[in-house]
MARTOR-589492 format. One line per 3 residues: number of its first residue (from 0); for each residue x, y, z of C-alpha. Coordinates in steps of 0.02 Angstrom, whole numbers, plus 50000, padded with zeros to 5 digits. Each point is the difference from the previous one (the first is absolute). Example, Ala and Ser with C-alpha at 12.3 -4.5 7.8 and 13.67 -1.06 7.14 Angstrom:
# residues 2
0> 50615/49775/50390 ~ 50069/50172/49967 .
END
This chain:
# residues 483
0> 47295/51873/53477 ~ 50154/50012/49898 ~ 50017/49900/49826 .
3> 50147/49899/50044 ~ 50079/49919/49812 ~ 50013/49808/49997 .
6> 50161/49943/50069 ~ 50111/49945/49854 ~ 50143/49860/50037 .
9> 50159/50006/49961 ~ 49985/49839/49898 ~ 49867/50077/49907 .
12> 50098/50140/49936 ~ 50139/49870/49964 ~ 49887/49902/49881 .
15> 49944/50143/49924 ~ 50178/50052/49954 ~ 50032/49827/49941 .
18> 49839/50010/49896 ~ 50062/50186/49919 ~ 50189/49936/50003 .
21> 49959/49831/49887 ~ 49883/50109/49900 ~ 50139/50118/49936 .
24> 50117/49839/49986 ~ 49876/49943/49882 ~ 50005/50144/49896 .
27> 50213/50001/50010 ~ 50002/49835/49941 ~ 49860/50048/49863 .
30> 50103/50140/49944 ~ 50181/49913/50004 ~ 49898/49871/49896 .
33> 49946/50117/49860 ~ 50174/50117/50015 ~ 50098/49826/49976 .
36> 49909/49955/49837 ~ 50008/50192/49951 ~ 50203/50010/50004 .
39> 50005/49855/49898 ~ 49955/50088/49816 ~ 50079/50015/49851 .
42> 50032/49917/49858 ~ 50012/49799/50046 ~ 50023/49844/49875 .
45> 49904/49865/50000 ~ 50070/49833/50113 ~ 49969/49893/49835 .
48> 49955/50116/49843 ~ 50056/50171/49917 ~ 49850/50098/50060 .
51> 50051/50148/50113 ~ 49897/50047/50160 ~ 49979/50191/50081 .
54> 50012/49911/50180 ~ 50051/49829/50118 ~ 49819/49997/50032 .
57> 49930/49991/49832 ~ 50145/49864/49917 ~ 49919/49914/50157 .
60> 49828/49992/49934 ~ 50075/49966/49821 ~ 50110/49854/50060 .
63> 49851/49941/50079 ~ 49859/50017/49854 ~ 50120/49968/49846 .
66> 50115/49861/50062 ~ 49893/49915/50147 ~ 50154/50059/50111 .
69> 49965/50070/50167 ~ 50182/50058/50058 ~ 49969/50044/50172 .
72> 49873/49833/50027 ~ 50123/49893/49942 ~ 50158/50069/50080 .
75> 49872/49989/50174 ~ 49950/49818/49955 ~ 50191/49941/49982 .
78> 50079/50104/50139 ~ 50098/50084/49880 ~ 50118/50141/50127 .
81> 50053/50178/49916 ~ 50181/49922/49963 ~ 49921/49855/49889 .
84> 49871/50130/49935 ~ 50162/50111/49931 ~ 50079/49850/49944 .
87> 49837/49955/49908 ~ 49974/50173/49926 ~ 50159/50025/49932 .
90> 50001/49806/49919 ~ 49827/50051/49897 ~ 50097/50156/49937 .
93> 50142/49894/49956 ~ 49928/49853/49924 ~ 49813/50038/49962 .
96> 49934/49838/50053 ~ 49823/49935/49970 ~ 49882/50029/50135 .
99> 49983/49822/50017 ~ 50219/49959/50023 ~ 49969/50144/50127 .
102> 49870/49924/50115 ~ 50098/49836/49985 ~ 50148/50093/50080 .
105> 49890/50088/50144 ~ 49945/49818/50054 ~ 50184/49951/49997 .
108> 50043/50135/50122 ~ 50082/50102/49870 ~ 50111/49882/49943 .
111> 50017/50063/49821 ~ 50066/50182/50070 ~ 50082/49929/50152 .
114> 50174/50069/49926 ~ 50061/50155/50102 ~ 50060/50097/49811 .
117> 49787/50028/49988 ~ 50005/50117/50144 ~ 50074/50136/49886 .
120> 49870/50087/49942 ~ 49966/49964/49800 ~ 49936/50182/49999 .
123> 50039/50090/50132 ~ 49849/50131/49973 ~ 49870/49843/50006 .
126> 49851/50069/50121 ~ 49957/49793/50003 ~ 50160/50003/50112 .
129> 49957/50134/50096 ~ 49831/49905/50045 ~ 50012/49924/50199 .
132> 49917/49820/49962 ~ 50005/49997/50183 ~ 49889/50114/50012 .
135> 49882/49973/49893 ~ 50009/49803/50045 ~ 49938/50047/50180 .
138> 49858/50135/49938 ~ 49935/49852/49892 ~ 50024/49892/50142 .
141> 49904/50101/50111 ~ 49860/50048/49853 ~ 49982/49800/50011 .
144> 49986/49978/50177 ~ 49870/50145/50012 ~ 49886/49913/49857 .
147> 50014/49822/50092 ~ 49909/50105/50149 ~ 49882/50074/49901 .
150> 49952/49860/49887 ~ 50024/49861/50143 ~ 50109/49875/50005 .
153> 49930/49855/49887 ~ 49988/50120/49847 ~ 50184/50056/50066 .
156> 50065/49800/49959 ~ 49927/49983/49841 ~ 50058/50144/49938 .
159> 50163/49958/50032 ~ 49987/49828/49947 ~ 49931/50060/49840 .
162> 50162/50126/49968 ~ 50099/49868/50071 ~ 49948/49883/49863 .
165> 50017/50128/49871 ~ 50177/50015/50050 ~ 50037/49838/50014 .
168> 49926/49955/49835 ~ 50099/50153/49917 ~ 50165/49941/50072 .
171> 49961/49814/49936 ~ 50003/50087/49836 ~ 50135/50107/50023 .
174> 50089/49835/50051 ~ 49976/49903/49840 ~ 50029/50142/49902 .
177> 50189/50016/50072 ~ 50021/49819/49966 ~ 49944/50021/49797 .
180> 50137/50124/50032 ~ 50121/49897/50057 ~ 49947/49853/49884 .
183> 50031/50127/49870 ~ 50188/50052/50023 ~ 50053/49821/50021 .
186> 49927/49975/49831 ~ 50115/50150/49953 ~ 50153/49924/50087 .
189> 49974/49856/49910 ~ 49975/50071/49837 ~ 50181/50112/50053 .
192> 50074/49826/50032 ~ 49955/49935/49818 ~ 50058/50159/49910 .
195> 50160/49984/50098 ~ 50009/49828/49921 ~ 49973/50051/49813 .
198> 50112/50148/50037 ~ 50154/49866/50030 ~ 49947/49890/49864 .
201> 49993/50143/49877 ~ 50170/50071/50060 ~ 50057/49816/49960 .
204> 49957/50011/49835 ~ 50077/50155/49969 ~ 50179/49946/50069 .
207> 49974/49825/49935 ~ 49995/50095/49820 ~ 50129/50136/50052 .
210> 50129/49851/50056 ~ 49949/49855/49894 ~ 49947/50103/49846 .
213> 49814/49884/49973 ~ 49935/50017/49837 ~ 49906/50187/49965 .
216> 49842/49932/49931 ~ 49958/49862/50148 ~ 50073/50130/50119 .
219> 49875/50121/49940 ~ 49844/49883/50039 ~ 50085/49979/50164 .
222> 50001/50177/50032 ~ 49841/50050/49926 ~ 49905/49862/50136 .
225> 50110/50075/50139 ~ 49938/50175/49979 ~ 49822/49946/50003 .
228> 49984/50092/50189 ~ 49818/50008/50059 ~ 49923/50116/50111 .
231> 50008/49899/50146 ~ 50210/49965/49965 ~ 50012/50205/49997 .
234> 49902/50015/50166 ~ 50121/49893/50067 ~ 50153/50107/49938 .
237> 49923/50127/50075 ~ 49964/49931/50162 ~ 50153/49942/50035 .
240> 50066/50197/50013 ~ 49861/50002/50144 ~ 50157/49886/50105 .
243> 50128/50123/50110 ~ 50133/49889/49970 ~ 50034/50050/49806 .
246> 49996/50148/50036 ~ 50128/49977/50128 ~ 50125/49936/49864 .
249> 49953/50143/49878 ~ 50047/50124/50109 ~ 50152/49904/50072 .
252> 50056/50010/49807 ~ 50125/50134/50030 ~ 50066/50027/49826 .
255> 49807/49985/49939 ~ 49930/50139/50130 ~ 50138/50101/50028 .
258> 50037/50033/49805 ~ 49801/50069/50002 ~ 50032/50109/50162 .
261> 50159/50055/49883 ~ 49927/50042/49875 ~ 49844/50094/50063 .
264> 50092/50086/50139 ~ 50157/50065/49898 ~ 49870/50058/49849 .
267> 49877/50114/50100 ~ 49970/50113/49851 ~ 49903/49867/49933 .
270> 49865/49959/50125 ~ 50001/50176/50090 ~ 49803/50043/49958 .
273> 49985/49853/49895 ~ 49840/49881/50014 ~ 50062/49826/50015 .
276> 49922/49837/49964 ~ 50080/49842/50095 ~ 49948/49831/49912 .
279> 49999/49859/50142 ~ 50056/50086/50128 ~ 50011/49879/50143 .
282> 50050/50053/50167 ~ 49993/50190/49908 ~ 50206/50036/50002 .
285> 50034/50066/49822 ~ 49851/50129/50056 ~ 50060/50055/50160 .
288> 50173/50025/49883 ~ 49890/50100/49885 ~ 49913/50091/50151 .
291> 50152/50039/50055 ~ 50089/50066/49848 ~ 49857/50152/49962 .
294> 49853/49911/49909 ~ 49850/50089/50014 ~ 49905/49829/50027 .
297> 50009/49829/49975 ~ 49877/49867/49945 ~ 50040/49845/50072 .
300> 49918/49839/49922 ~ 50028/49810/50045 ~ 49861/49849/49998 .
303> 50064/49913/50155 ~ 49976/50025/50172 ~ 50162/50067/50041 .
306> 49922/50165/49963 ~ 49917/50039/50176 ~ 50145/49972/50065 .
309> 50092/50139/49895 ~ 49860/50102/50036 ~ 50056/49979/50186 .
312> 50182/50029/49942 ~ 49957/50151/49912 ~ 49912/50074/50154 .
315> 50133/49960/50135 ~ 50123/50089/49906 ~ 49885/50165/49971 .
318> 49996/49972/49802 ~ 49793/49950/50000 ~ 49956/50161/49943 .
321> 50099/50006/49844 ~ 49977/49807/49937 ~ 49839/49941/49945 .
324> 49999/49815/49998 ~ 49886/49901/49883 ~ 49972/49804/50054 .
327> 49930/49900/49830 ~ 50090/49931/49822 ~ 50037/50164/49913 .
330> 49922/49948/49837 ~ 49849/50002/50107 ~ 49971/50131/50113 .
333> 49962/50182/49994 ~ 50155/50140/50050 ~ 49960/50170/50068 .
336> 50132/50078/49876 ~ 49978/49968/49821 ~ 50182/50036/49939 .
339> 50173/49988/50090 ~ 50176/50065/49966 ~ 50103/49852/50073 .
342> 49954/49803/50002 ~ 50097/49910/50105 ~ 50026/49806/50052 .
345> 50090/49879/50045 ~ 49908/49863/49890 ~ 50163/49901/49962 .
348> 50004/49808/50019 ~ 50127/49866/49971 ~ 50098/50021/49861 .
351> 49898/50155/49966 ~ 49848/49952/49929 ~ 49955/49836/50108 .
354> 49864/50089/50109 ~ 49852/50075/49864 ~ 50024/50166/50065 .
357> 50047/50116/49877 ~ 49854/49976/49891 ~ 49914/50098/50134 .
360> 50113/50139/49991 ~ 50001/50011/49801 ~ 49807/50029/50031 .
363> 50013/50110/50139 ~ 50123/50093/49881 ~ 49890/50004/49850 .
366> 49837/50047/50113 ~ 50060/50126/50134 ~ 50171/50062/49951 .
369> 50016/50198/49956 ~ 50068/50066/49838 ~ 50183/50000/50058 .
372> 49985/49915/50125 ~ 50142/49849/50055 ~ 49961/49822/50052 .
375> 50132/49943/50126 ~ 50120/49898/49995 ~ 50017/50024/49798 .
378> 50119/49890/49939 ~ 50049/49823/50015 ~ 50136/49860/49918 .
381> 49977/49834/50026 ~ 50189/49896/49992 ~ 50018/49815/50009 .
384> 50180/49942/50036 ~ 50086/49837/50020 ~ 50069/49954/50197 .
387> 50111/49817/50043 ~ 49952/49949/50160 ~ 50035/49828/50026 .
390> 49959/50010/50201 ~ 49836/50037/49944 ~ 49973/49892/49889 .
393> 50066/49838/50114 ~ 49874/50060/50139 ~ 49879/50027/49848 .
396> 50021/49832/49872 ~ 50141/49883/50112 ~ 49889/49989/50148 .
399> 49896/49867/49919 ~ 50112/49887/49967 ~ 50027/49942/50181 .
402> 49842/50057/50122 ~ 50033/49904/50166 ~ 50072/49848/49908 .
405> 49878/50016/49845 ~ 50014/50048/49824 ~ 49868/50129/49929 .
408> 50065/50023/49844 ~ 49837/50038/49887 ~ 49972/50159/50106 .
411> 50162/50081/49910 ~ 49896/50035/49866 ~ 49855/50095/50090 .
414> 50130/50102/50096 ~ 50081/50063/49848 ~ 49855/50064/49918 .
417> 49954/50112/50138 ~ 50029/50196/50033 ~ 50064/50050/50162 .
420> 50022/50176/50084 ~ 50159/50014/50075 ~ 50142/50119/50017 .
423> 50190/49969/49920 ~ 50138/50010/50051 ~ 50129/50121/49869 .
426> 50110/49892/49979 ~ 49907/49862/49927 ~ 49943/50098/49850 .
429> 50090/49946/49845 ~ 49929/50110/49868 ~ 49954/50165/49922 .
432> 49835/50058/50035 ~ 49894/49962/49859 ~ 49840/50150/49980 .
435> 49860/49899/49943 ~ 49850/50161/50021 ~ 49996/50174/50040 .
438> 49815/50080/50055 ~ 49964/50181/49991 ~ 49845/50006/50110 .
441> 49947/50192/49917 ~ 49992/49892/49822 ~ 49995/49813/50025 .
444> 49818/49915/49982 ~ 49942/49830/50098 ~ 50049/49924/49803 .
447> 50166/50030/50045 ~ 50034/49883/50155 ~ 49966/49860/49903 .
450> 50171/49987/49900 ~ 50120/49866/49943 ~ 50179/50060/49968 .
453> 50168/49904/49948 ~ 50149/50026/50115 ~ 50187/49936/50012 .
456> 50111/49991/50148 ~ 50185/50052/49980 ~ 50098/49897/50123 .
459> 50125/50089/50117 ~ 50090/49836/50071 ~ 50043/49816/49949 .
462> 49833/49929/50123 ~ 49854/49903/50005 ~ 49845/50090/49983 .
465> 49872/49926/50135 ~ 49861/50131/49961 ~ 49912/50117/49913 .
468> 49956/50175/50132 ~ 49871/50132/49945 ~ 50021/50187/50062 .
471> 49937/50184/49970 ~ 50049/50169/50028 ~ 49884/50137/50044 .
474> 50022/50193/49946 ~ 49928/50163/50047 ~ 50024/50101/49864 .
477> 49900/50109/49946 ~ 50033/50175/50065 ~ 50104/49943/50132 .
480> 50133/50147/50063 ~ 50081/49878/50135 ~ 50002/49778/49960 .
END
């Protein structure tokens, strides 16, 4: 008898490929685990603090352990897609939220960086944006699904009814926090609203005297109780840069922003390798200008808000790299450079002085300013001079006397005692210029804005004179080849 070898089906051979095919799958998707994790190293920052990672994988576990932040969890939990996780990534860069404003966005589906500009990459060598959150979501998924087998399915629900309270509890949180938040700047708007207030009834006071002539010594209480600003009154002035629209009409001011671009365009020699310091920069133009010209690099500095969104400008026109950009009140915060050639600004308020601006630069100038170094502009004169405009006047003082029908006489008296900001026409100007105070910004101290000064008007023509109209020059001076 012959040894004859058991018969061996077809489908047996078929399940044992199966069995050798799913074990070498296994070991693929083992390996394209570990070698996915693996690219990811190098040097990584931290989602919410300065601490730098060697690897995705272990800013993971720090995120997790330090903050109580587990990124791909979360992003799993409220179906966040790689689009919204981009979005999301390049928002903490931008903005450094709390972990807490963060979660509150996730659980309303992104909403905080739902605008399209945060898919430009913040940093475009960020491994966090090179991580696939898909990915990862359906590993953890599956990690999940495996454990619910293993542990059965009634320690499967309370585990996930005990991270879904978690959550939900931390979101709560995060909740009330963002409405402190938001209780918090309408406190600020309303404190903006009252310093608006005092700043019109102090600019009364000052025309009232400049038109009327009020006695010195009860004017000087007056003024003395107008400039008692608080803290809250300067927030205000500050936050009310934070609003696109001034800065709109700033940079619609043609004469204002073109004589700057002027001036630091057509004088390169000045700023080529210079260090520049720009006090309240705003939207960032007079840097860009600087940028532009040759500086070496410019510091940037401005309280309000407006300053991520120079940051932005700064980067879409390639000029990141060489401006440094400081959000905080100068007096307060720390610069990376401890000495400049150039200070610019563009501090200037009504009638010159009418904005508390340029005590900030006399600082900056007495703090950070190089031994021959130039603050910029340099040089102002402020003129009053005497304009008849009787149209003005009628739709100013006349108007009361007949309002549909009625007389409203006793408001003549308000009207005339207040300032207004207006242009003039030429040809109602009916006087010389009178110079009431000239400012050298290299010498002059915050002692000297507080002045009184006599002045006289030398009629031109036979004419009424309806009003009293304040007005500066500005120089660049100092050094200047081309003006």
């Amino acid at each position: 008898d012959c040894c004859v070898p058991p018969l061996v089906s077809d489908s047996d051979h078929e399940y044992d490929d199966d069995i050798n095919e799913n074990e070498w799958n296994d070991d693929e998707d083992d390996s394209g685990e570990e070698e996915e994790m693996n690219m990811l190293t190098g040097d990584v920052v931290c989602l919410f603090c300065p601490l730098v990672e060697p690897s995705v994988e272990s800013l993971l576990s720090h995120c997790n352990k330090v903050h109580s932040f587990d990124l791909v969890e979360s992003c799993l939990k409220w179906s966040i897609d790689c689009i919204s996780y981009i979005k999301m990534i390049n928002y903490i860069r931008q903005k450094t939220p709390t972990v807490e404003a963060v979660e509150v966005g996730m659980a309303c589906h992104g909403s905080l960086w739902s605008n399209d500009l945060y898919m430009k990459a913040f940093d475009s060598e960020d491994l966090m944006l090179q991580f696939d959150i898909e990915w990862a979501q359906s590993h953890l998924s599956q990690g999940l699904t495996d454990e619910s087998k293993h542990n059965g399915n009634s320690n499967q629900n309370l585990h996930h009814s005990e991270e879904e309270d978690v959550s939900e509890s931390k979101a709560v949180a995060a909740l009330v926090a963002c409405v402190h938040r938001t209780e918090a700047d309408r406190d600020l708007l309303r404190e903006e609203l009252d310093r608006a207030l005092e700043d019109i009834r102090r600019l009364k006071v000052v025309g009232q005297q400049l038109v009327m002539g009020a006695d010195d010594k009860k004017l000087g209480t007056r003024l003395a109780a107008a400039n008692q600003d608080s803290l809250s009154e300067e927030d205000g002035y500050f936050a009310s840069y934070g609003h696109h629209d001034i800065h709109m009409t700033m940079l619609k001011d043609r004469v204002r922003t073109e004589s700057y671009r002027d001036f630091i365009m057509k004088n390169p020699q000045l700023f080529q390798g210079k260090v520049v310091l720009d006090v309240g920069c705003g939207t960032g133009i007079l840097s860009m200008f600087a940028a532009k010209a040759g500086a070496q690099h410019v510091v940037a500095v401005d309280q309000s808000s407006i300053i991520y969104q120079a940051m932005d400008i700064a980067r879409e026109n390639g000029l990141h790299d060489k401006i440094t950009f400081v959000k905080g009140r100068l007096e307060d915060v720390t610069l990376p450079v401890e000495k400049f050639d150039i200070i610019i600004s563009e501090w200037m308020g009504y009638f010159l002085l009418f904005e508390a601006m340029l005590d900030s630069v006399l600082w900056a100038r007495d703090r950070y300013l190089a031994p021959g170094g130039c603050v910029y502009p340099d040089h102002f004169s402020m003129f009053v001079v005497g304009v008849s405009d009787l149209d003005l006047r009628k739709s100013k003082i006349e108007f009361w006397d007949d309002v549909y029908g009625f007389k409203m006489s006793c408001m003549k008296s308000s009207v005339i005692d207040e300032v207004y900001v207006k242009l003039i026409r030429k040809e109602t100007v009916v006087t010389e210029p009178a110079l009431v105070k000239e400012i050298d910004v290299m010498t002059c101290s915050v002692k000297d804005l507080e002045f009184s000064t006599e002045f006289s008007l030398k009629c031109q023509a036979d004419a009424d004179i309806t009003a009293v109209v304040g007005y500066f020059d500005t120089d660049f001076a100092a050094a200047c080849q081309t003006k």
